[in-house]
C-alpha positions in Angstrom: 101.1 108.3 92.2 101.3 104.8 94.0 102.9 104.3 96.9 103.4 102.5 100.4 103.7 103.0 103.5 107.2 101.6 103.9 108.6 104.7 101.3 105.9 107.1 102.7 108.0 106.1 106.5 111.5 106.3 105.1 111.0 110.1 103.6 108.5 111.0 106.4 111.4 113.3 108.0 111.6 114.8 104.8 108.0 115.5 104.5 107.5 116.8 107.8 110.8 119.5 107.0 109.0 120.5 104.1 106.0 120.7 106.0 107.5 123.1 108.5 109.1 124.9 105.5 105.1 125.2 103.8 103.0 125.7 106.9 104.5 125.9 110.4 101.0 125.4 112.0 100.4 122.3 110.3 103.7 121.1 111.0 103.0 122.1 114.6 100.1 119.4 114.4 101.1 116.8 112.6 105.0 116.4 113.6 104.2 114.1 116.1 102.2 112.0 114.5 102.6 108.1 113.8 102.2 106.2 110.2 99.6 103.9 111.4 97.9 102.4 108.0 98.2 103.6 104.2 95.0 102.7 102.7 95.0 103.6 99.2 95.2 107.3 98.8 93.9 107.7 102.8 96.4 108.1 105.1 95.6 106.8 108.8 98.1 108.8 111.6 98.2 107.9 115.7 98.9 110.8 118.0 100.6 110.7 121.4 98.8 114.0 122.1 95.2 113.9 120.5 94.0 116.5 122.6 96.1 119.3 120.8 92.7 119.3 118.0 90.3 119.9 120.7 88.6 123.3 121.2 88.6 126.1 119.1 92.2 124.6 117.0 89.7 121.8 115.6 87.5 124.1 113.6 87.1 122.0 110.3 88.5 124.5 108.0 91.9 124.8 110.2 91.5 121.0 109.6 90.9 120.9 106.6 94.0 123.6 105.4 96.5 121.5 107.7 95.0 118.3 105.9 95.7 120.2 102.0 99.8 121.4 103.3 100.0 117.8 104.3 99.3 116.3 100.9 101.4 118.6 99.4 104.2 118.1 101.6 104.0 114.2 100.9 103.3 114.8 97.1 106.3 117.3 96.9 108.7 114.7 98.6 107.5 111.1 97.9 
């Protein structure tokens, strides 16, 4: 599926409600995020508070589960 970053913006509430719906801990992470850059199929975000994925809640497959319930949220939406 194509799309930009001007659709993926105007539905992002949506995707972050379906999000929270999917997987509260990855909402919990990304729900503050910024659309910064949609680069193809790579999605660039901006966070006020980067520090929350310091520590021991950046372990890579945490990251990488929060990454996949991302995806889907924006596939299920957009």
């Amino acid at each position: 599926m194509n799309m930009d970053l001007a659709t993926l913006r105007s539905q992002w509430s949506d995707v972050l409600d379906y999000l929270e719906r999917l997987d509260r801990m990855a909402w919990i992470a990304f729900f503050d995020a910024r659309l910064s850059t949609l680069d193809g199929s790579t999605l660039h975000l901006d966070f006020s508070d980067s520090r929350k994925f310091a520590g021991n809640l950046d372990d890579e497959n945490i990251r990488d589960r929060r990454i996949k319930s991302l995806a889907a949220a924006i596939q299920a939406v957009v």
